[in-house]
C-alpha positions in Angstrom: 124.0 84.4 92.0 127.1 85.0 93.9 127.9 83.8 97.6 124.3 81.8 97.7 124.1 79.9 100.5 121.1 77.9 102.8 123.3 77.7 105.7 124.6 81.0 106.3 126.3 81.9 109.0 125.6 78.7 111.6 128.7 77.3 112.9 128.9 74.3 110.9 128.0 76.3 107.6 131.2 76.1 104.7 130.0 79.7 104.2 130.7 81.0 107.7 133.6 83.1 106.8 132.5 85.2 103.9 131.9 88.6 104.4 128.2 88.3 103.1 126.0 85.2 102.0 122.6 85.7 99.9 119.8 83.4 101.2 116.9 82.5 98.9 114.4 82.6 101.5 112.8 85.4 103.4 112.4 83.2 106.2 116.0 83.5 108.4 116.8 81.6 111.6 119.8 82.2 113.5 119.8 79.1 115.7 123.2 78.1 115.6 125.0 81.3 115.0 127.2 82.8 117.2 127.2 86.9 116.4 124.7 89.2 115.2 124.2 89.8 111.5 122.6 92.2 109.4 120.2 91.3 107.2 118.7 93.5 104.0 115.9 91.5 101.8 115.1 92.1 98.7 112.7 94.6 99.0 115.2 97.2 101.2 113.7 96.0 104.5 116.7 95.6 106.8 117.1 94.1 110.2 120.0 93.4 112.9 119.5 89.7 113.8 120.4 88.4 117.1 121.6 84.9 117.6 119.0 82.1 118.5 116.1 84.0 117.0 114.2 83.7 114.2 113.2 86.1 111.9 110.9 86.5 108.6 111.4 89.4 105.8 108.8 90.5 103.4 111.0 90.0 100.7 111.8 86.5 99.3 116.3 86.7 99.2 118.0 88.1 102.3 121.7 88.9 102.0 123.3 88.6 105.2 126.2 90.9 106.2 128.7 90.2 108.8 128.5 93.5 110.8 132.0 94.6 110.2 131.9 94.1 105.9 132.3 97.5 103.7 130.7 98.7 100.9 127.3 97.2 102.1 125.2 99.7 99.6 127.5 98.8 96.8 127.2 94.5 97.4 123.3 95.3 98.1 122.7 97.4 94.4 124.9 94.6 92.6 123.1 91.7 94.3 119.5 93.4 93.5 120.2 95.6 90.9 118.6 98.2 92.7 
């Protein structure tokens, strides 16, 4: 799967620049990260994620979007397959 990553966004992360990252987990923490980021799981639930909280999706994949990426409905049905 493309961009997968366990680290995200946090500021020491290699995959803190890419527009989005896919986490294989629906269980999200955003200690270490220094901007809000979207995150859409699996199962279309979606939330805005604030940094230094934590944060638990139904689904079992998140892909994270940094808030200013396009096409977010396009990377989302490509990624899922929806």
């Amino acid at each position: 799967m493309k961009n997968l990553s366990t680290t995200g966004y946090k500021k020491n992360s290699p995959d803190k620049d890419r527009p989005y990252n896919v986490i294989p987990s629906g269980d999200i923490t955003m200690k270490n990260v220094d901007f809000p980021v979207l995150g859409i799981d699996n199962e279309g639930n979606s939330k805005l994620m604030e940094p230094g909280e934590d944060y638990s999706f139904p689904g079992n994949t998140v892909l994270e979007f940094k808030l200013g990426t396009k096409n977010k409905s396009k990377i989302y049905n490509k990624i899922f397959k929806k």
